[in-house]
PLY file of the C-alpha trace (Angstrom):
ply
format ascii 1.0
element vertex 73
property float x
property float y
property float z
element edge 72
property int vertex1
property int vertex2
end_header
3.93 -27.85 14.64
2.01 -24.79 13.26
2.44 -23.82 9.68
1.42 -20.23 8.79
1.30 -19.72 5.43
1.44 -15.65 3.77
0.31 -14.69 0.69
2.67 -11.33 0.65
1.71 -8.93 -1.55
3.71 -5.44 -1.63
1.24 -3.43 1.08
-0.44 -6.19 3.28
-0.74 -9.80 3.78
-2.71 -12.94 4.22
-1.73 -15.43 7.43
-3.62 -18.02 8.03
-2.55 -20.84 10.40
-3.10 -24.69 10.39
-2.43 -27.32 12.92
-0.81 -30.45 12.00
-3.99 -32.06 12.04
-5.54 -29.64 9.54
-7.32 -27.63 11.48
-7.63 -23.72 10.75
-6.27 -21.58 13.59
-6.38 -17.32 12.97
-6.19 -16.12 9.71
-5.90 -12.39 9.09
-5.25 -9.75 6.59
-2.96 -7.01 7.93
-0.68 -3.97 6.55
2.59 -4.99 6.25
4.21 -4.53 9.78
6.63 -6.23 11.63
4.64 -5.20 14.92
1.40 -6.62 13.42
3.04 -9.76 12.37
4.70 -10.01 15.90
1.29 -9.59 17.47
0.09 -12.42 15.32
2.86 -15.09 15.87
3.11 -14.17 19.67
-0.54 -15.89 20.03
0.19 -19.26 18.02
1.74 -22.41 20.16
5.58 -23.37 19.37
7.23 -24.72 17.21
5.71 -23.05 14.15
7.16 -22.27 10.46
6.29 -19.71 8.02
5.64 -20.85 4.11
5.47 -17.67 2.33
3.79 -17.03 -1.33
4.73 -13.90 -3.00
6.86 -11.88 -6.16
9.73 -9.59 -4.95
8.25 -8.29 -0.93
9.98 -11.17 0.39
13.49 -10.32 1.91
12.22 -8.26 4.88
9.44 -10.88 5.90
12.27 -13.67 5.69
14.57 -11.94 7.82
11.84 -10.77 9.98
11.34 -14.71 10.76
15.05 -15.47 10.64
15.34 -12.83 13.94
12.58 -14.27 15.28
13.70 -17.93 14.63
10.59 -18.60 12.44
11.73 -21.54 9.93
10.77 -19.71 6.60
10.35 -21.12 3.35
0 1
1 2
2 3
3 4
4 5
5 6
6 7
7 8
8 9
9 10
10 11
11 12
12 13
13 14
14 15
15 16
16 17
17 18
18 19
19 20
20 21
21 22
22 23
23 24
24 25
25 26
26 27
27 28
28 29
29 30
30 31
31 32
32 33
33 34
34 35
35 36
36 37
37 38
38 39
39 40
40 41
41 42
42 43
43 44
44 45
45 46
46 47
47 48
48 49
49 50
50 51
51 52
52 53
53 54
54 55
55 56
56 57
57 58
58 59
59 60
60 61
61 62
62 63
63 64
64 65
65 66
66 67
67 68
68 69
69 70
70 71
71 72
């Protein structure tokens, strides 16, 4: 399993990705953009979940996942 965690913020975002043996796969800072965050995922192994940190920018980014059956919490 990959876990990406994103620290959302209302213009861009953090992603950084860890294997389930700890170790760091990409991590980027990128606009917020569901064709940037589609280029991202579409280069991580399946399965993979999304933990997301953030205030109020969240509903888009969790249905974004939820199309894109992403397990987001």
């Amino acid at each position: 399993m990959i876990h990406v965690g994103i620290d959302l913020h209302s213009r861009n975002m953090t992603l950084a990705a860890v294997n389930d043996n700890g170790e760091l796969l990409p991590e980027r800072k990128i606009t917020n953009s569901a064709v940037l965050l589609e280029q991202f995922f579409a280069d991580l192994p399946r399965p993979v979940q999304a933990v997301v940190e953030c205030t109020s920018f969240w509903f888009w980014l969790a249905d974004w996942c939820s199309g894109h059956d992403i397990p987001c919490v």
